[in-house]
C-alpha positions in Angstrom: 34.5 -8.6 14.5 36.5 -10.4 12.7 38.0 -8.8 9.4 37.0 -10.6 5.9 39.4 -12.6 3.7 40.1 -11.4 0.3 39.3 -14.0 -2.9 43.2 -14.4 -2.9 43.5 -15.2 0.7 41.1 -17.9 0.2 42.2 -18.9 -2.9 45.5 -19.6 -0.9 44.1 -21.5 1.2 41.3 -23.6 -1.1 44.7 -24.5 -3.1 46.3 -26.4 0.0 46.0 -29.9 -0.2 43.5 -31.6 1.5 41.5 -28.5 3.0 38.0 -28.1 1.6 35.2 -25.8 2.7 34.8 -26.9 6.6 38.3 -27.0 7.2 38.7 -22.9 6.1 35.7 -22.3 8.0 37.6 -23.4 11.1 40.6 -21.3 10.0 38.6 -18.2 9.5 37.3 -18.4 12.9 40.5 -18.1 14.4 41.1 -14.8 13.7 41.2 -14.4 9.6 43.3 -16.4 6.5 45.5 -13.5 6.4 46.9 -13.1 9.6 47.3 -17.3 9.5 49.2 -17.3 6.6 51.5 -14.4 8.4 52.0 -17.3 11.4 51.0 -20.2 10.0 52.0 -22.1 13.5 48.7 -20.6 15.0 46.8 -22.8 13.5 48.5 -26.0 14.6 46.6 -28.7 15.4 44.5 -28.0 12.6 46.7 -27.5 9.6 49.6 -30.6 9.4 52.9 -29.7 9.6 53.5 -29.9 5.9 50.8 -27.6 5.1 51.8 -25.0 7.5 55.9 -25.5 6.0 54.2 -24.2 2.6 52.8 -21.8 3.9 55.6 -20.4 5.9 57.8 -20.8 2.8 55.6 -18.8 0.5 55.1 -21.9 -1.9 51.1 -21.9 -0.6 51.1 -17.8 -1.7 53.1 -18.5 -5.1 50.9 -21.5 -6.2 47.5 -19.2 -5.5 49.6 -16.1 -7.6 50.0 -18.2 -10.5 46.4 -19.5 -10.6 45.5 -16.2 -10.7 47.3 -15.4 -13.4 46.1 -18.2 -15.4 42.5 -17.2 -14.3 42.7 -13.7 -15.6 44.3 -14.8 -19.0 41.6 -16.7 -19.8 38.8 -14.1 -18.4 37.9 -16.0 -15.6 36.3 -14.2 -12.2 37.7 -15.2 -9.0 34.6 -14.4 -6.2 35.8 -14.9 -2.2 32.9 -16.3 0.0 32.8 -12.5 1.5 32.8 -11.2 -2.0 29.6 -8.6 -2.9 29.1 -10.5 -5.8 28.8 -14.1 -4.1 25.5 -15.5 -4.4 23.5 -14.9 -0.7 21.9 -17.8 -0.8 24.9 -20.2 -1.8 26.8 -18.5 0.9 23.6 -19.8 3.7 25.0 -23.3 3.3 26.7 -25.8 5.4 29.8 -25.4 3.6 29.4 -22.8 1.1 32.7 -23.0 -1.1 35.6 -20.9 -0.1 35.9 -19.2 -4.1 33.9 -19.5 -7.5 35.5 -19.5 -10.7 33.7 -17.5 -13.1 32.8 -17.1 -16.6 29.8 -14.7 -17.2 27.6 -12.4 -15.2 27.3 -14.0 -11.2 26.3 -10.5 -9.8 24.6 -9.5 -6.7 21.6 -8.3 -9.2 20.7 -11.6 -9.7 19.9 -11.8 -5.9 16.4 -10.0 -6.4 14.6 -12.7 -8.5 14.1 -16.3 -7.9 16.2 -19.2 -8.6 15.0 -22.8 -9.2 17.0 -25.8 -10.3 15.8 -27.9 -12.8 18.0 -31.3 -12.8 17.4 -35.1 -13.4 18.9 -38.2 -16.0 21.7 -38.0 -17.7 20.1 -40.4 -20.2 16.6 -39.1 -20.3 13.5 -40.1 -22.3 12.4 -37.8 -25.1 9.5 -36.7 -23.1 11.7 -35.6 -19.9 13.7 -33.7 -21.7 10.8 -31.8 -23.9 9.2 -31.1 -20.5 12.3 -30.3 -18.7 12.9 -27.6 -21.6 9.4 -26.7 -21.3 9.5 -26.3 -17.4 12.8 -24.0 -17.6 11.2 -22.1 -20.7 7.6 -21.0 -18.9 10.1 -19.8 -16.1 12.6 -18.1 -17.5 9.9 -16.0 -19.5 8.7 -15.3 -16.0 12.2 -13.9 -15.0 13.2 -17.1 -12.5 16.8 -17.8 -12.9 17.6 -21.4 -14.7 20.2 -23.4 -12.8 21.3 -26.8 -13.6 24.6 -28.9 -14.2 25.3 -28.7 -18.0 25.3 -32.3 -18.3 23.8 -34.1 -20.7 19.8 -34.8 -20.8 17.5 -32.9 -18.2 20.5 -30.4 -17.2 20.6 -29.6 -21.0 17.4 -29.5 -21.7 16.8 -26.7 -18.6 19.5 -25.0 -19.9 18.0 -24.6 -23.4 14.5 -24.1 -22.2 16.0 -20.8 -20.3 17.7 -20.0 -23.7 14.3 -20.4 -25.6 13.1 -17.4 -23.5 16.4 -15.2 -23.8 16.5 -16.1 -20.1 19.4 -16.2 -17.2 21.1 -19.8 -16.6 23.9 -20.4 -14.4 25.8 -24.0 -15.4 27.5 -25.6 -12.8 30.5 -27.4 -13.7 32.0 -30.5 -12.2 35.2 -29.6 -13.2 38.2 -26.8 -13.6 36.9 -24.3 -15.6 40.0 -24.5 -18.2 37.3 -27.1 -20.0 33.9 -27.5 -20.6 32.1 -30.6 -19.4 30.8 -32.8 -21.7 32.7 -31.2 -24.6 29.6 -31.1 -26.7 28.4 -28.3 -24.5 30.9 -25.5 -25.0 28.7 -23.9 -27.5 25.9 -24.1 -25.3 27.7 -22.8 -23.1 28.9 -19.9 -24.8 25.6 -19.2 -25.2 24.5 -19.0 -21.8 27.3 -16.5 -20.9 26.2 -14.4 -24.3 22.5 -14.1 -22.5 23.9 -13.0 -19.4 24.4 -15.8 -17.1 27.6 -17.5 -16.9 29.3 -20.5 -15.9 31.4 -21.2 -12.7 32.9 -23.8 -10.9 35.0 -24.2 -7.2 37.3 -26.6 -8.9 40.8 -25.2 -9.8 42.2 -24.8 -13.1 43.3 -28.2 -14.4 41.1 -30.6 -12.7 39.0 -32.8 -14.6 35.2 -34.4 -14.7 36.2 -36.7 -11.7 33.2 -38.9 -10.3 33.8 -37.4 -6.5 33.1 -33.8 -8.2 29.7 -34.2 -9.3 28.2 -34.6 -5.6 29.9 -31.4 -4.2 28.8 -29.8 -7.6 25.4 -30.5 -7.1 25.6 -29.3 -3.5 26.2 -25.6 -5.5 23.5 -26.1 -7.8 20.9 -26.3 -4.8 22.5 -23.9 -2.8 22.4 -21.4 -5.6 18.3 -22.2 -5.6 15.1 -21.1 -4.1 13.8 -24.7 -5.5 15.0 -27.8 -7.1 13.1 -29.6 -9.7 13.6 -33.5 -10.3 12.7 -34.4 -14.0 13.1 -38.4 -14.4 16.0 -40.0 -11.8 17.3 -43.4 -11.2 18.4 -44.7 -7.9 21.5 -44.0 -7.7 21.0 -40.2 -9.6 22.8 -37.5 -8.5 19.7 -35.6 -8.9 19.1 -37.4 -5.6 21.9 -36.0 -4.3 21.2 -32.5 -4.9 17.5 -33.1 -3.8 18.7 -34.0 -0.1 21.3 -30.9 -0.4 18.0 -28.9 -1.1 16.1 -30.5 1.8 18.5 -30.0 4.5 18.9 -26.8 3.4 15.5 -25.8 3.9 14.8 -25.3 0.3 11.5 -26.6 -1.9 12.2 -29.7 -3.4 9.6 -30.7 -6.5 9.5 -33.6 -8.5 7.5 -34.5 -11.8 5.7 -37.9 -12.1 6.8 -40.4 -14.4 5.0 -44.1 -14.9 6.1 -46.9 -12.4 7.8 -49.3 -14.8 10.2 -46.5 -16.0 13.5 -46.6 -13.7 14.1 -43.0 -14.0 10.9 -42.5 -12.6 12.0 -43.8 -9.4 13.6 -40.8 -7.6 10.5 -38.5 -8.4 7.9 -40.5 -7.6 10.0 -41.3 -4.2 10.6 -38.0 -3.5 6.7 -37.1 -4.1 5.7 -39.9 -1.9 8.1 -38.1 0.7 6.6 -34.7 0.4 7.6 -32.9 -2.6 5.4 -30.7 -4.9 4.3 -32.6 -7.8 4.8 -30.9 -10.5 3.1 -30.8 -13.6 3.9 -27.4 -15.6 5.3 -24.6 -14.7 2.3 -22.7 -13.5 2.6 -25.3 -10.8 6.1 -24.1 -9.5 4.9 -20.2 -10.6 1.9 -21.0 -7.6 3.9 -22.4 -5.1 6.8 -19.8 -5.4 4.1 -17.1 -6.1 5.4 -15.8 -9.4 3.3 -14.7 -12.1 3.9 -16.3 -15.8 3.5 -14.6 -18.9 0.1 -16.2 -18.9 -1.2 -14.9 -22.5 1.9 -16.8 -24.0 1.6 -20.3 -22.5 -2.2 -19.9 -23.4 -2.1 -19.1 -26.7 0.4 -22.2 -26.9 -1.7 -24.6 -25.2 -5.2 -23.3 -27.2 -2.9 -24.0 -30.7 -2.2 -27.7 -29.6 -5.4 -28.5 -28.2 -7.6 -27.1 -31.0 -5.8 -29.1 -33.0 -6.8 -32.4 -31.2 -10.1 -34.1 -30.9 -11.7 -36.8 -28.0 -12.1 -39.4 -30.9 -9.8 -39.1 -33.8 -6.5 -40.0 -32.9 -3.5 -37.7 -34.1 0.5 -38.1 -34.7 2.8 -35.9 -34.1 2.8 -34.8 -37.9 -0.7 -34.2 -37.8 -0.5 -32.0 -34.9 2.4 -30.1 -36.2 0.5 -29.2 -39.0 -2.5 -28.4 -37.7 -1.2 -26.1 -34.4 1.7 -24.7 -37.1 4.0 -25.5 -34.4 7.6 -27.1 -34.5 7.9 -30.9 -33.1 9.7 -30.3 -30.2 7.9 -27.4 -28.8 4.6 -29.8 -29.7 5.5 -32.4 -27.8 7.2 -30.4 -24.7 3.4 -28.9 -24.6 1.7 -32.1 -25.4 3.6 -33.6 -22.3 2.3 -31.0 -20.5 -1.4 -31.2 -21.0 -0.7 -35.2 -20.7 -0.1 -34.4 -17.1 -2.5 -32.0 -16.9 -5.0 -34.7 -17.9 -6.1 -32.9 -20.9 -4.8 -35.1 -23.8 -3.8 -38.7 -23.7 -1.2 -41.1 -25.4 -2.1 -43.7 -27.3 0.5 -46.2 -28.9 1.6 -45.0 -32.0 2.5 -42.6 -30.2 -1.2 -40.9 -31.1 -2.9 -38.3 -29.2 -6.5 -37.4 -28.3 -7.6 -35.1 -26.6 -9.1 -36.0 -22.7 
């Protein structure tokens, strides 16, 4: 049986140019990273002749040494795909990557409660993002484990929803965790590695939010999940992209509704029509991954908002909020809600009655 690779013999390795995830796979089945880095020419045929020169040199060892160094300064975690600490179910995919850079609590004691990804548009309406906050809120309280992508919109939103609840969110980051991506996020960020989750990337140090990282990032964020959730998605969203990650990977993929005419509403409704759960709350996603919700909180919510409607006088927002005592944005994450559920509907205005 074939001996496992340390974080730094991977990291040596994941620092070579031009050799992702697969590539090290095909390495490590040789025989181990360690024993090819002691006779590099073992591996020819696979590695190219300058790769193999740097590693014989001990350039490929020095560059890894350094990175380290640079990783422990700032209080980063390096975790090695055969680390204890590397998520189990991240590991299970096609090409799982080689080392996660860390900031925060990614420990094997998250392994015994759910995950579920909540992710969707960058430039989402109001209403995505209250229920997107709403969705991550009802299931953090539960104990699920919040990840998303820390970008703006829906992965925000999920991010803060978990928060809301003193909850456990992982962000994944498109980029070397040296900087936080988009900038506006570092306190949020901070924040999620204050409540005990944390923030991690397989990017090295000094790589920045380049457009061909978000799809390998998003392959992380479903690989880290029991279930991804789609809130609002254009066509060419990478949502999407972490949707199929999820479905090849024999994962749940859900999706909440969103009118026709909207264009974010396309990749939900598409990937609804294709077979995912729609989702309207997150007592739906509790049911389907059979987790019970802190049901006397949500109700007492819910009972506040509708009491404070009725079937023939219409209401604003400000009327609501004064009648339920409860802040705006909670009000209309929960007014969203029970407009899916069919229990109140929007009038233009926007005023609300109750169904």
């Amino acid at each position: 049986m074939r001996a496992s690779d340390s974080p730094f013999e991977l990291l040596t390795f994941a620092l070579l140019p031009d050799l992702g995830p697969r590539k090290i796979a095909e390495l490590r089945a040789l025989g181990g990273l360690g024993q090819i880095a002691k006779a590099p020419e073992s591996a020819r045929g696979i590695l190219p002749p300058e790769t193999i020169k740097r590693l014989r040199s001990g350039e490929a060892a020095r560059v890894a040494a350094a990175e380290r160094q640079r990783c422990e300064a700032m209080g980063l975690r390096l975790i090695g795909l055969d680390d204890a600490d590397y998520p189990a179910l991240l590991r299970q995919i096609f090409d799982p990557p080689s080392v996660l850079y860390v900031r925060g609590q990614l420990a094997s004691s998250h392994a015994d409660v759910p995950a579920v990804a909540i992710v969707g548009a960058r430039g989402a309406s109001p209403q995505g993002v209250s229920l997107a906050r709403a969705l991550a809120r009802g299931l953090a309280a539960a104990g699920v484990v919040i990840v998303s992508g820390l970008a703006r919109g829906i992965d925000t939103a999920a991010h803060r929803g978990a928060l809301d609840s003193s909850g456990v969110t992982l962000a994944i980051q498109g980029r070397g965790m040296d900087g936080i991506y988009p900038a506006e996020n570092a306190k949020l960020a901070e924040s999620i590695i204050a409540t005990g989750g944390a923030v991690l990337s397989e990017c090295p140090l000094g790589i920045g939010p380049l457009a061909e990282n978000f799809p390998r990032r998003n392959r992380i964020i479903a690989g880290l999940s029991k279930a991804t959730i789609v809130v609002e998605a254009t066509r060419r969203s990478g949502a999407l992209i972490t949707a199929r990650v999820a479905l090849d990977e024999g994962r749940d993929v859900m999706a909440v509704p969103g009118h026709p005419s909207d264009e974010r509403s396309f990749g939900p409704n598409a990937l609804i029509r294709d077979g995912a759960l729609l989702v309207r709350d997150a007592a739906d996603v509790a049911a389907e991954l059979a987790i019970e919700l802190a049901a006397a909180r949500t109700t007492s919510s819910e009972d506040a908002v509708l009491g404070a409607l009725r079937p023939d006088v219409p209401a604003s927002l400000d009327d609501l909020a004064a009648r339920s005592g409860r802040a705006v944005p909670e009000l209309l994450a929960r007014l969203t809600e029970l407009e899916m559920g069919a229990k109140v509907r929007r009038l233009p205005g926007p005023l609300f009655v109750k169904a």
